[in-house]
N, C-alpha and C positions, 0 to 999 in steps of 0.2 A: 496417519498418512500425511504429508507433505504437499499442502494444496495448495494453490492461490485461488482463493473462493473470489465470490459471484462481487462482493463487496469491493474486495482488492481489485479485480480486474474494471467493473464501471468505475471506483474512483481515478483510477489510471486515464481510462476512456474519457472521462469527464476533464481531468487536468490538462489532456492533452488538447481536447477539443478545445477550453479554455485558451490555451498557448495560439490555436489558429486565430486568435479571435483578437493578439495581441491586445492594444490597449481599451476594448471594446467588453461587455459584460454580455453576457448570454445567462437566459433563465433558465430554472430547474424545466420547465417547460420547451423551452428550444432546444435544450439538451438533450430530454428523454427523447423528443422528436427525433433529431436528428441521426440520436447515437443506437436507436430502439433499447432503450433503458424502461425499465417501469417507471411510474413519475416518482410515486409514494415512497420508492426504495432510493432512487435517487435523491431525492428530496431530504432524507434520513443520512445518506453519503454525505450530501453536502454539508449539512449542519454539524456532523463530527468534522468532518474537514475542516472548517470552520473553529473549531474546536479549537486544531491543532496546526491551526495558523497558516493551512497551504491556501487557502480561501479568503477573500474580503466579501460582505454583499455592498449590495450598492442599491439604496433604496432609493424611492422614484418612478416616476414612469419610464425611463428607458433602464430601469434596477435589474438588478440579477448580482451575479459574481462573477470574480474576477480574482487574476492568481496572485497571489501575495509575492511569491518567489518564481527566478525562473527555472524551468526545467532542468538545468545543467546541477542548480544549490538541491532537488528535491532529488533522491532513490530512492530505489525499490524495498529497501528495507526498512523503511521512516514509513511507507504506505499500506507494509505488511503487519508492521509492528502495531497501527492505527486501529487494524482490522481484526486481528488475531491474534495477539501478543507475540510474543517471543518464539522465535522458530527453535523447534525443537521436532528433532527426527528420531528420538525413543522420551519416552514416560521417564525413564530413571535420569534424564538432564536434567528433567525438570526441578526448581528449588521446590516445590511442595512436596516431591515426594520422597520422604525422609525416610520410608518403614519400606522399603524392599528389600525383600528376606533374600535375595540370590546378592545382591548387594557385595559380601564379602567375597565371593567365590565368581560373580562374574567376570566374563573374559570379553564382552563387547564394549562394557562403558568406556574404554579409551579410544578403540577404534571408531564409535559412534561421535565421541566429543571431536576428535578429529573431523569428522566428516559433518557435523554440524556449523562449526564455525569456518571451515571453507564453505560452506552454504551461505552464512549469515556476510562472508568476506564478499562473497559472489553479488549478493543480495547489496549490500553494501555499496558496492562500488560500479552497479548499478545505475548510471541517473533515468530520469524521464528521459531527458535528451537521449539520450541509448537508444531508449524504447522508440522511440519516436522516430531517429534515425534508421530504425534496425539493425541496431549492432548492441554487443554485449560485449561484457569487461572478461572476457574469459579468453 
Protein backbone atom coordinates (compact mmCIF):
# COMPACT_ATOMS: atom_id res chain seq x y z
CA UNK A 1 0.00 0.00 0.00
CA UNK A 2 1.07 3.49 -0.83
CA UNK A 3 1.46 5.39 2.41
CA UNK A 4 2.90 8.48 3.65
CA UNK A 5 3.83 7.16 7.08
CA UNK A 6 3.93 8.84 10.51
CA UNK A 7 7.91 9.75 9.73
CA UNK A 8 7.20 11.51 6.17
CA UNK A 9 4.29 13.43 7.61
CA UNK A 10 6.29 14.96 11.25
CA UNK A 11 9.21 15.57 9.06
CA UNK A 12 7.04 17.79 6.75
CA UNK A 13 5.37 19.16 9.93
CA UNK A 14 8.80 19.91 11.37
CA UNK A 15 10.26 21.59 8.02
CA UNK A 16 7.55 23.60 7.82
CA UNK A 17 7.27 24.77 11.40
CA UNK A 18 11.03 25.49 10.77
CA UNK A 19 10.12 27.81 7.56
CA UNK A 20 7.69 30.02 10.28
CA UNK A 21 10.60 30.45 12.39
CA UNK A 22 12.60 31.89 9.26
CA UNK A 23 16.10 32.89 10.23
CA UNK A 24 15.39 31.81 13.97
CA UNK A 25 16.28 27.95 15.17
CA UNK A 26 13.69 26.07 17.15
CA UNK A 27 14.58 22.83 19.28
CA UNK A 28 13.59 19.26 18.81
CA UNK A 29 11.89 20.25 22.07
CA UNK A 30 9.84 23.26 20.87
CA UNK A 31 8.94 21.38 18.02
CA UNK A 32 7.62 18.25 19.60
CA UNK A 33 5.81 20.93 21.91
CA UNK A 34 4.39 22.86 19.51
CA UNK A 35 3.67 20.41 16.65
CA UNK A 36 2.41 17.35 19.27
CA UNK A 37 5.21 15.22 17.88
CA UNK A 38 6.82 12.52 20.14
CA UNK A 39 10.23 14.11 21.19
CA UNK A 40 12.33 10.71 20.86
CA UNK A 41 10.74 10.07 17.16
CA UNK A 42 11.28 13.62 16.42
CA UNK A 43 14.52 13.84 17.69
CA UNK A 44 15.41 10.55 15.23
CA UNK A 45 13.51 12.71 12.08
CA UNK A 46 15.81 15.35 12.72
CA UNK A 47 19.08 13.61 12.73
CA UNK A 48 18.32 11.71 9.32
CA UNK A 49 17.26 15.20 8.13
CA UNK A 50 20.26 16.15 9.04
CA UNK A 51 21.71 13.46 7.23
CA UNK A 52 20.34 14.49 4.14
CA UNK A 53 20.99 18.17 4.21
CA UNK A 54 17.36 19.69 4.65
CA UNK A 55 18.59 20.54 8.36
CA UNK A 56 21.67 22.63 10.05
CA UNK A 57 21.81 22.33 14.08
CA UNK A 58 22.99 25.15 15.61
CA UNK A 59 24.58 24.48 18.86
CA UNK A 60 24.58 26.80 21.86
CA UNK A 61 22.21 27.98 24.17
CA UNK A 62 19.71 29.54 21.95
CA UNK A 63 20.81 25.89 19.51
CA UNK A 64 18.35 23.94 17.90
CA UNK A 65 18.03 23.71 13.83
CA UNK A 66 17.34 25.53 11.15
CA UNK A 67 16.50 24.83 7.27
CA UNK A 68 19.36 24.42 5.05
CA UNK A 69 17.11 25.15 1.92
CA UNK A 70 14.02 26.93 1.28
CA UNK A 71 10.70 25.34 0.91
CA UNK A 72 10.15 26.07 -2.81
CA UNK A 73 14.13 23.93 -3.63
CA UNK A 74 12.79 20.80 -1.02
CA UNK A 75 9.47 18.28 -2.39
CA UNK A 76 7.71 15.84 -1.58
CA UNK A 77 9.52 13.10 -3.01
CA UNK A 78 13.13 14.00 -1.70
CA UNK A 79 11.16 13.63 1.86
CA UNK A 80 9.44 10.27 0.87
CA UNK A 81 12.37 8.96 -0.62
CA UNK A 82 14.35 10.03 3.13
CA UNK A 83 11.84 7.91 4.68
CA UNK A 84 10.74 5.01 2.70
CA UNK A 85 12.71 4.58 -0.22
CA UNK A 86 11.49 4.43 -3.51
CA UNK A 87 7.80 4.64 -4.22
CA UNK A 88 6.61 1.72 -5.60
CA UNK A 89 2.84 0.81 -6.08
CA UNK A 90 3.22 -3.17 -6.82
CA UNK A 91 6.30 -5.66 -5.52
CA UNK A 92 7.25 -6.53 -9.29
CA UNK A 93 8.68 -2.51 -9.83
CA UNK A 94 10.76 -3.21 -7.41
CA UNK A 95 14.74 -3.78 -8.68
CA UNK A 96 14.99 -6.56 -5.95
CA UNK A 97 12.52 -8.53 -7.20
CA UNK A 98 14.05 -10.51 -9.98
CA UNK A 99 12.26 -14.16 -9.52
CA UNK A 100 8.32 -13.52 -10.19
CA UNK A 101 7.14 -16.33 -11.69
CA UNK A 102 3.85 -14.43 -13.41
CA UNK A 103 6.55 -12.21 -14.70
CA UNK A 104 6.30 -13.49 -18.27
CA UNK A 105 2.59 -13.58 -18.77
CA UNK A 106 1.76 -10.56 -16.64
CA UNK A 107 -0.72 -8.04 -17.98
CA UNK A 108 -0.41 -5.27 -15.10
CA UNK A 109 3.41 -4.48 -14.88
CA UNK A 110 2.97 -1.81 -17.67
CA UNK A 111 -0.15 -0.26 -16.58
CA UNK A 112 1.32 -0.31 -12.86
CA UNK A 113 4.75 1.41 -14.24
CA UNK A 114 2.57 3.91 -15.64
CA UNK A 115 0.73 4.78 -12.76
CA UNK A 116 3.87 4.72 -10.53
CA UNK A 117 5.88 7.22 -12.13
CA UNK A 118 2.88 9.73 -12.44
CA UNK A 119 2.94 9.06 -8.81
CA UNK A 120 6.63 9.65 -8.37
CA UNK A 121 6.04 12.93 -11.27
CA UNK A 122 3.19 14.05 -8.74
CA UNK A 123 5.41 13.46 -5.74
CA UNK A 124 8.02 15.34 -7.60
CA UNK A 125 6.92 18.28 -8.48
CA UNK A 126 5.47 18.67 -5.19
CA UNK A 127 7.35 21.49 -3.12
CA UNK A 128 6.94 22.13 0.64
CA UNK A 129 5.94 25.41 -0.50
CA UNK A 130 2.73 23.62 -2.13
CA UNK A 131 2.26 22.05 1.02
CA UNK A 132 2.29 24.79 2.99
CA UNK A 133 0.31 27.02 0.59
CA UNK A 134 -2.26 24.24 0.08
CA UNK A 135 -2.02 23.68 -3.38
CA UNK A 136 -0.71 20.71 -5.35
CA UNK A 137 1.06 20.33 -8.69
CA UNK A 138 -1.85 18.45 -10.04
Amino acid sequence: MLRVNKKIEYGIIALLYLAQKEEQTASVREMAVSCSIPEALLSKIMQTMKSKGFVQPVYGNQGGYKLTRSLTDINLLEITQTFQGPIQVAECLSSENHKCPAKALCTIISPMTVLNQKIVTLFESTSLENLANRKTAI
